[in-house]
N, C-alpha and C positions, 0 to 999 in steps of 0.2 A: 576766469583767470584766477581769481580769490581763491575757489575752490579747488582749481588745481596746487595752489602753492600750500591751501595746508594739508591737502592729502599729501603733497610731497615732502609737509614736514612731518606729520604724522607717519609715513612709511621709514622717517628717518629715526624717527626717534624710536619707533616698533623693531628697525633692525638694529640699534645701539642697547637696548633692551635683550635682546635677544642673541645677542653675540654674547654680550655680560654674562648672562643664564648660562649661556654656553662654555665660556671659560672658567666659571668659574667651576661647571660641572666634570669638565673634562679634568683639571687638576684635582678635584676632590676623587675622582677615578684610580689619578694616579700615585695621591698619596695613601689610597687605599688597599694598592698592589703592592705598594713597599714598606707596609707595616712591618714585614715579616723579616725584612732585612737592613731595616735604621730604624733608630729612637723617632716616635712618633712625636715628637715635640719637635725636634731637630726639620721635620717633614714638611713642619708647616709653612718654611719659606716659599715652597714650591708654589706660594699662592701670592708670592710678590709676582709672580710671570702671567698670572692672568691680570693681575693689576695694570702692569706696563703696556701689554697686547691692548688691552681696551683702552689704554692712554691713548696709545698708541694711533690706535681706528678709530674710536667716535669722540676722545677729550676727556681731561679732567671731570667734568661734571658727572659722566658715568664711570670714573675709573675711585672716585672717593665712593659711591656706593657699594661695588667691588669689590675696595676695601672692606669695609666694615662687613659683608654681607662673608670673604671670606674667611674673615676674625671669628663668625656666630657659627657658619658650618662648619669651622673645626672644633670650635669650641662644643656644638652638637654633637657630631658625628665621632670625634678619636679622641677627646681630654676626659679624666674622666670625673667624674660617674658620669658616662655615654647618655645620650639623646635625653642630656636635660642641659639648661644652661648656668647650671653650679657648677663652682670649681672646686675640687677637695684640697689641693696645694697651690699656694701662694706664688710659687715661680710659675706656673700657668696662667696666672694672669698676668706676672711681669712679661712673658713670650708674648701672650695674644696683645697687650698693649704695643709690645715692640713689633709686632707684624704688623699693626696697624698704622704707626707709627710710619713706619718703613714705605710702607705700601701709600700712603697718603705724598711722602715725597719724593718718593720713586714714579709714582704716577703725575707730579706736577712736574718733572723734569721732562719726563717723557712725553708730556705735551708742549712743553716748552721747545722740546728739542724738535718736533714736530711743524709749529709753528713756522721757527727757524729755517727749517727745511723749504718749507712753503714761502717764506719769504725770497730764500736765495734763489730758489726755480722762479719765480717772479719776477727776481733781477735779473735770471741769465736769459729770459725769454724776452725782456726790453730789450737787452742788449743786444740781443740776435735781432730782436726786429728792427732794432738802431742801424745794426750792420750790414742787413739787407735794403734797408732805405739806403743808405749809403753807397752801397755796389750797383743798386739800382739807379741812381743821378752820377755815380762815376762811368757807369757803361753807358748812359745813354745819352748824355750831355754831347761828345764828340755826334753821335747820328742824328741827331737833334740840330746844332751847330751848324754842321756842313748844310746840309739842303737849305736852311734859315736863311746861310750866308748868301747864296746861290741864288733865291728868289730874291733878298734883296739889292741887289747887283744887277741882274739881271728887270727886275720893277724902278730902279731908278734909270740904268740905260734907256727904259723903254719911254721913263717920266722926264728926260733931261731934256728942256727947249736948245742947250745949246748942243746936243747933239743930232746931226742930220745920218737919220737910217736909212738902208734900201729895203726894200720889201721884203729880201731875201734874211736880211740881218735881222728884221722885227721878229719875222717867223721865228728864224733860230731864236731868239730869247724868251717867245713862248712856247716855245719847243722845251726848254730848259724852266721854264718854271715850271709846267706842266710833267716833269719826269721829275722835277724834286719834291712836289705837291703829293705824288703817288710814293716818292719814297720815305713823306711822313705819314702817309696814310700805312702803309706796311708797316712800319718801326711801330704804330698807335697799335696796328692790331695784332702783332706781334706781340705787343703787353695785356691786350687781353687775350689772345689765345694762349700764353700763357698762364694767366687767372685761370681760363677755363682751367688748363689741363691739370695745374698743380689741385683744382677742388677736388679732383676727380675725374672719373673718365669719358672720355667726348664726344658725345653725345650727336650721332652722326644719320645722316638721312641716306641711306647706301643706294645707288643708281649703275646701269650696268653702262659703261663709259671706255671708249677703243684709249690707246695709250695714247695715239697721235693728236686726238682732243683734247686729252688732256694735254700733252706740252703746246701744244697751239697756243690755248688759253695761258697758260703760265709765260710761252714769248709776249703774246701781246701788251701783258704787265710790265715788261720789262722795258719797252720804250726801242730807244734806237740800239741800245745795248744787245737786245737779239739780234743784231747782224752778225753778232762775231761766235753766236753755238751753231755751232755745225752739225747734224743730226743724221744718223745711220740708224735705217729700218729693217730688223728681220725680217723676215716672208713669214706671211699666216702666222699675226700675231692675232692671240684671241684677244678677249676682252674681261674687262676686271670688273667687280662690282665694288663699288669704295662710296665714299661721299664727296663729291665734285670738289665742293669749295676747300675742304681740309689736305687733299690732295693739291689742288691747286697749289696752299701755301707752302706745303711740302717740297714740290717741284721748283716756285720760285726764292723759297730760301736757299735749296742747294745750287742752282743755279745762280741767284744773284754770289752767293758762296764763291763759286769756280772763277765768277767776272771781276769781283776782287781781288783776288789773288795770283790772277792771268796780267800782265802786260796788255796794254789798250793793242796792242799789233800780233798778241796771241788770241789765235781761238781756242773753244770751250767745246769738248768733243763732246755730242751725249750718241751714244750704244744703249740701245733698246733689242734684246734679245727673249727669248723663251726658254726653256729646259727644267724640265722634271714638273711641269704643271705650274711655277710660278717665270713671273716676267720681271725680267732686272735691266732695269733701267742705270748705266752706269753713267755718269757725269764725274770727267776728267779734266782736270786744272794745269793752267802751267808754272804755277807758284814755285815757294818753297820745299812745297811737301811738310810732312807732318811728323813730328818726334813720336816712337813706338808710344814713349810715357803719356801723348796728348792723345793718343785713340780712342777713348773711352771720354777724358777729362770733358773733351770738347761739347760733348752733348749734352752735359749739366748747363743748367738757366748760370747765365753772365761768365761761362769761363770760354777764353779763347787760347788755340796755341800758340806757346812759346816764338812761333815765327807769323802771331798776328797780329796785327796792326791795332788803331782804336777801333771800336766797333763794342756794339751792344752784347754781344755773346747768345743773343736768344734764338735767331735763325735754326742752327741745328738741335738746338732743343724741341725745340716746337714741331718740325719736321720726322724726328723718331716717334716723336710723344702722338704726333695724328698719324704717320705712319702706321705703329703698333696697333693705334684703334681701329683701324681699318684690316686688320689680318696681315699686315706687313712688316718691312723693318727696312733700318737702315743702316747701314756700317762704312768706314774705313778699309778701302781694301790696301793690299801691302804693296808698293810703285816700286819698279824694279827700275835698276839704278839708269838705264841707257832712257826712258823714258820720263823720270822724272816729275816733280808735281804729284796732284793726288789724287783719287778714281773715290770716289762716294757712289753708293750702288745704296738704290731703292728697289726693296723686291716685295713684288705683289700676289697673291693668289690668282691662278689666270683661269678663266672659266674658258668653256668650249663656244663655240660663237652655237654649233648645230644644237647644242644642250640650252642654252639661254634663249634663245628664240625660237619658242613653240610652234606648230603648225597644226 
């Protein structure tokens, strides 16, 4: 590890080195082209700009080298008597002092200003991480909250001597902690699935899986709340190759999605069709519906629409984000007014059943 950190300072210092050479060779270039049309004295500012540039990229420490180094090559190459380092007039060395001059605190400004720069991207990048920790315990406090509240209400009924239960009333409250217990395991991994996704892209194990297994598995998670989706199968639907689990959470965020925003006495339609080689799964709500300006909004981490309630904001992120990994997507389609609420359609690649399973 030693040896890694001074080869990497040695490569640093070899390319700060070699930028300098560089600048300073390309201005000697170009005062070399404009001899013909300005006083060659007047030229030699053009070497306060390789001064700055190397301020600029490697610091001070090699932008005073710079300097000086390009005081001697002009003083070499264009004052004269040429390619020696006398001067035959006296305001030549007042110039070469004042370029040097110049260039020493023109190059300490410009690392100054540089510095600067780096300081304030420092404080906007706390700031941002201040105000994502913040969005993050303001969205997930209320989902957090509720199911808390719910098992402990539910564990004291269960804990109270002076309350006498029937057998039937016990169940129901470990019915009820049991479906809040699963909906802080979802909200936990919710926040790391979205860790995953935002590192990068996610990293999925693809298995060939009929759609109807998948939403199976996704009602089961949902507890007693699947009584109320109602489900329509097209004829010879193939089968998809995705990664079960990421699918899974796909399906029960859009669906726990539709069961919020539904009336506990509405159901939650899902439409499973086929056409054109992919399968679109549509899941329809009987909410509010959704403002055109919230179609897109909704599926960024922690933002919900304008007609949403509290809630973490992560579900439909999460859901596009393992959607698209998977060869699919998800969108908002547009409710037309006599039916009301709102259709989120997940569409998949759909393979052939006779193509997928060899003989």
């Amino acid at each position: 590890m030693q040896s890694e950190g001074l080869n990497g300072g040695w490569g640093k210092r070899g390319a700060g080195i070699a930028f300098s050479i560089g600048a300073v060779a390309v201005v000697t270039g170009a005062v070399y082209a404009l001899r013909p049309i300005a006083p060659v004295v007047s030229l030699g500012v053009l070497y306060v700009l390789a001064v700055v540039a190397v301020a600029v990229v490697s610091g001070l420490a090699y932008a005073i080298p710079v300097s000086v180094g390009s005081m001697l090559a002009f003083n070499f190459l264009f004052l004269p008597p040429v390619h020696t380092f006398a001067l035959r007039e006296s305001e030549n060395w007042v110039a070469l002092v004042v370029y040097l001059i110049v260039g020493v605190v023109v190059g300490e400004l410009a690392t100054r200003s540089r510095r600067l720069a780096r300081q304030a991207v420092e404080a906007e990048t706390l700031r941002q991480a201040d105000a994502v920790k913040t969005a993050v315990l303001h969205a997930v406090s209320h989902d957090l909250r509720s199911p808390l509240t719910a098992i402990r209400a539910a564990s004291e009924g269960l804990d109270s001597p002076s309350v006498e239960l029937r057998a039937g009333e016990r169940e129901e409250l470990f019915e009820t902690i049991r479906i809040e217990v699963h909906r802080l395991e979802r909200l936990v991994n919710n926040l790391l699935d979205l860790s995953r996704l935002e590192a990068g892209p996610a990293r999925r194990t693809p298995e060939l899986w009929t759609v109807d297994a998948l939403l199976a598995s996704a009602l089961e998670q949902l507890g007693r709340e699947a009584d109320r989706v109602e489900i329509h199968f097209a004829a010879d639907l193939g089968l998809v190759r995705v990664d079960g689990r990421q699918l899974n959470r796909v399906l029960v965020n859009l669906l726990e999605n539709a069961l919020k925003f539904s009336s506990p006495s509405d159901p939650v339609d899902v439409t499973v069709e086929a056409d054109s080689g992919r399968i679109a799964v549509r899941v329809r709500d009987r909410g509010p519906g959704i403002a055109e300006a919230d179609r897109e909004r909704i599926f960024d981490p922690f933002e919900r629409g304008s007609n949403a309630g509290p809630g973490s904001g992560l579900g439909l992120a999460i859901a596009r984000g393992f959607a698209e990994a998977n060869g699919g997507r998800v969108w908002v389609e547009v409710a037309s007014d006599s039916t009301g609420g709102s259709t989120f359609v997940l569409e998949l690649p759909e393979i052939e059943e006779a193509a997928a399973v060899p003989f």
